[in-house]
C-alpha positions as CSV (number, residue, x, y, z in Angstrom):
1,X,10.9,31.4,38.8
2,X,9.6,30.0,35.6
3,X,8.2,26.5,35.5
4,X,9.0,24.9,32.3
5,X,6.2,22.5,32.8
6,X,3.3,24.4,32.7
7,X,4.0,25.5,29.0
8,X,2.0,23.4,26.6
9,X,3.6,21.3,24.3
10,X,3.7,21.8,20.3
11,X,1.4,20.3,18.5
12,X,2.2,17.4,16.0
13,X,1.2,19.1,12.5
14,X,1.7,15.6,10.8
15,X,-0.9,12.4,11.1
16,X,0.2,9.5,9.6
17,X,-2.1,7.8,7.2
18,X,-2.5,3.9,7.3
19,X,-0.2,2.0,5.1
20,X,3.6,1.2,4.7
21,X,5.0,-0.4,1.6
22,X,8.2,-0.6,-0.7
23,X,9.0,1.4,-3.7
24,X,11.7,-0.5,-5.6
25,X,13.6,0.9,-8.9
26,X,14.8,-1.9,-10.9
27,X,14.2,-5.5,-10.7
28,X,12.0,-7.0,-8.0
29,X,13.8,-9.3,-6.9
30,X,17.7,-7.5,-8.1
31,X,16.5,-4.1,-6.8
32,X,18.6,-1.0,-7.7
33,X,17.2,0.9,-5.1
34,X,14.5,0.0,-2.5
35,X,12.7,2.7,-0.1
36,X,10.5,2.3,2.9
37,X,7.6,4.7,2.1
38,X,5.0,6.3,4.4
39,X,2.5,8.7,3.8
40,X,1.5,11.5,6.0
41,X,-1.4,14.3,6.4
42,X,-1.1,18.0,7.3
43,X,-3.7,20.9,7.1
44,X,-2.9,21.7,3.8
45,X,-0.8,18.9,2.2
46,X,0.0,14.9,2.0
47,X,3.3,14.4,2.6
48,X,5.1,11.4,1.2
49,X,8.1,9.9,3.4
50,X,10.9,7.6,1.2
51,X,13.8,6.2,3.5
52,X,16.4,4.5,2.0
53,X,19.4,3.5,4.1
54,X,20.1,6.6,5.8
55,X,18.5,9.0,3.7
56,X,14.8,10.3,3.5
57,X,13.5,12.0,0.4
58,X,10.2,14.1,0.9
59,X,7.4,15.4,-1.7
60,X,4.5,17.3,-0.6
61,X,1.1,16.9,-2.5
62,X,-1.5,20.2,-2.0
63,X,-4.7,19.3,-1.7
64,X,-5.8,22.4,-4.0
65,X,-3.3,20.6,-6.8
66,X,-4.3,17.4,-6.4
67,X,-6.2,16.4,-9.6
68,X,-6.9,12.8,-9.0
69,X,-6.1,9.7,-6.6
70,X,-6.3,6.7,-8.8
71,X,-6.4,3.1,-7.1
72,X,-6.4,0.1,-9.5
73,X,-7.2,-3.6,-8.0
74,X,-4.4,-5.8,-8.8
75,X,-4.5,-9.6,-8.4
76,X,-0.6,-9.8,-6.7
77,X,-1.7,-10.9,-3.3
78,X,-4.5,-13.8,-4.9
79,X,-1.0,-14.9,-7.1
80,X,1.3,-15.1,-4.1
81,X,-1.6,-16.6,-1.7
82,X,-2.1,-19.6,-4.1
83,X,1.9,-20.0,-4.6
84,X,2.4,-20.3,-0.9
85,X,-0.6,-22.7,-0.5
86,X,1.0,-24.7,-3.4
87,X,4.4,-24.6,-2.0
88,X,2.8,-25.6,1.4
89,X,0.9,-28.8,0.6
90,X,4.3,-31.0,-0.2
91,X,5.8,-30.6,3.0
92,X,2.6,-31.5,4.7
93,X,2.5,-34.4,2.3
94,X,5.9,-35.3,3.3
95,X,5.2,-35.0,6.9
96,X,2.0,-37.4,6.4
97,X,4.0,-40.0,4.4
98,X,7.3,-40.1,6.9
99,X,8.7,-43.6,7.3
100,X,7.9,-45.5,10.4
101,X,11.2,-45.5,11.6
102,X,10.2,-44.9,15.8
103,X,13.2,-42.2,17.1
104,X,13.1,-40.3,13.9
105,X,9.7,-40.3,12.6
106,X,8.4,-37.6,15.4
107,X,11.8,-34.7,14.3
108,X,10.8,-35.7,10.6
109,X,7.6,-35.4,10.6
110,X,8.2,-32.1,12.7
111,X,10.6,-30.4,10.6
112,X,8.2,-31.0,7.4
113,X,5.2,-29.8,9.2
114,X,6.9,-26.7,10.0
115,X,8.0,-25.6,7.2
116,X,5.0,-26.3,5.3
117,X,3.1,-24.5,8.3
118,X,5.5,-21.6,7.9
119,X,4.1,-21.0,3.8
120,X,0.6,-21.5,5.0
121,X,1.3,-18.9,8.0
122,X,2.3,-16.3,5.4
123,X,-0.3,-17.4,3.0
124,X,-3.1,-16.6,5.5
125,X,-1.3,-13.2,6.7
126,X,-1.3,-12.2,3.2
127,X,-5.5,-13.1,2.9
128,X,-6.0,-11.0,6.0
129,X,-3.7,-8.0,4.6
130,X,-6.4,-8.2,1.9
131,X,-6.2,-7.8,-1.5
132,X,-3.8,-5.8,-3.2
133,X,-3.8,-2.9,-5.3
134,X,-1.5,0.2,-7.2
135,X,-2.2,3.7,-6.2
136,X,-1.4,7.0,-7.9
137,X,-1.6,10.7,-7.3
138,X,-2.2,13.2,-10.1
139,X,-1.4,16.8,-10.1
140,X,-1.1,19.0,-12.7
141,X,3.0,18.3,-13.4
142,X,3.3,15.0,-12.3
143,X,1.7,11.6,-11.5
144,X,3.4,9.8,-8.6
145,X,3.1,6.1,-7.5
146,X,1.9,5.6,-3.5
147,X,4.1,2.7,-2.5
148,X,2.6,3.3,1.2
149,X,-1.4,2.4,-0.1
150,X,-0.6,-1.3,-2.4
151,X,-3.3,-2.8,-0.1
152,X,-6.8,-2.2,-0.1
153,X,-7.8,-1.4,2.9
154,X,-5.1,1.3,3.5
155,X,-6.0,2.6,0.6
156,X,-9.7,2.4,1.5
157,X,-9.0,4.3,4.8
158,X,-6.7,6.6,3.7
159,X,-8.5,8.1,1.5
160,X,-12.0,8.4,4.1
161,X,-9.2,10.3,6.0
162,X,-8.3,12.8,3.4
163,X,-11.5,13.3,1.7
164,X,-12.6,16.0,3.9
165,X,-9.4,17.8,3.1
166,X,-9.6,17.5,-0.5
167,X,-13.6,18.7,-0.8
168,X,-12.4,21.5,1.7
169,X,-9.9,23.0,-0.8
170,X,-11.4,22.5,-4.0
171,X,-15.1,22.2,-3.3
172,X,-17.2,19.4,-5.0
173,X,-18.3,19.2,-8.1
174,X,-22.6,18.8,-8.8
175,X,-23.2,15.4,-10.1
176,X,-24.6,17.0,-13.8
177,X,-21.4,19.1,-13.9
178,X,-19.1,16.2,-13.0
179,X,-21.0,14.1,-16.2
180,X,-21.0,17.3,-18.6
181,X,-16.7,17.2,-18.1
182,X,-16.6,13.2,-18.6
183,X,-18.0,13.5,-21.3
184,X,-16.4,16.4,-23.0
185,X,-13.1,14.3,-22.0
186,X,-14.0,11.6,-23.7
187,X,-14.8,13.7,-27.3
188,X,-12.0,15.9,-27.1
189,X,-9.8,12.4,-26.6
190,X,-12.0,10.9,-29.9
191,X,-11.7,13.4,-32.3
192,X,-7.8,13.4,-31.1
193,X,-7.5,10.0,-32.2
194,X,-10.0,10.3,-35.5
């Protein structure tokens, strides 16, 4: 008799990097398209999850063709922190200055307290997200946008988690070397221009 239970299970070959975000196509507020993306880690390979609806699209990133991972502070999360403070501080002015009328002043008072406590609510989740940034990945045929890593400290993380990967497939790079190609970059890209 065989017992199924002994057998050991699979092994998961994917680990989920921090980070979940939306990648829209179109307008940001009138999207064309919007997808849930998430970004994944194998031996080999990141793995980058779209869903929209009921469809998934997926693109696979080798660490050996992985040229560059470029994450670029933005100031979106400072801009929408101080617009929700802003849009907080009337209602908590209107609940201060609600008239004195006894059976109502308590619901009125109330209801503008809530909702201005509701836009400071989401102003302080968005400080503790942190701040906000854009993050591409470069290979050799493509640059791609990383909708999953538009905060900081996803990004931050995720890329602890998949530097060891990345150095494991394409070595590092000497400091003096690393200065000696910057800096031929930067004259072949000047005497392009000149």
């Amino acid at each position: 008799m065989i017992n199924f239970m002994d057998e050991p299970k699979p092994r998961n070959e994917y680990q989920r990097l921090p980070g979940r975000g939306a990648y829209v196509e179109g307008n940001r507020w009138l999207a064309v398209t919007r997808s849930l993306c998430t970004l994944w880690m194998a031996r080999d390979h990141l793995l980058l999850i779209s869903r929209t609806g009921y469809t998934e699209t997926y693109k696979r990133f080798y660490f050996r063709d992985i040229q560059a991972v470029i994450i670029r502070k933005t100031a979106t999360a400072l801009v929408l922190n101080i617009v929700l403070i802003i849009l907080a501080l009337p209602f908590f002015w209107l609940a201060a200055s609600a008239t004195d009328r006894p059976p109502q002043i308590y619901w009125e008072r109330l209801a503008w307290a809530s909702i201005g406590g509701f836009f400071l609510f989401l102003a302080l989740l968005s400080f503790w997200r942190g701040s906000s940034c854009i993050t591409h990945i470069k290979t050799a045929v493509q640059s791609e946008r990383l909708a999953a890593w538009h905060r900081m400290r996803a990004a931050r993380k995720g890329m602890e988690m998949i530097r060891p990967r990345l150095l494991e497939a394409q070595g590092e790079l000497p400091p003096q070397e690393l200065k000696a190609r910057l800096e031929e970059r930067i004259i072949r890209q000047d005497s392009l221009t000149h």
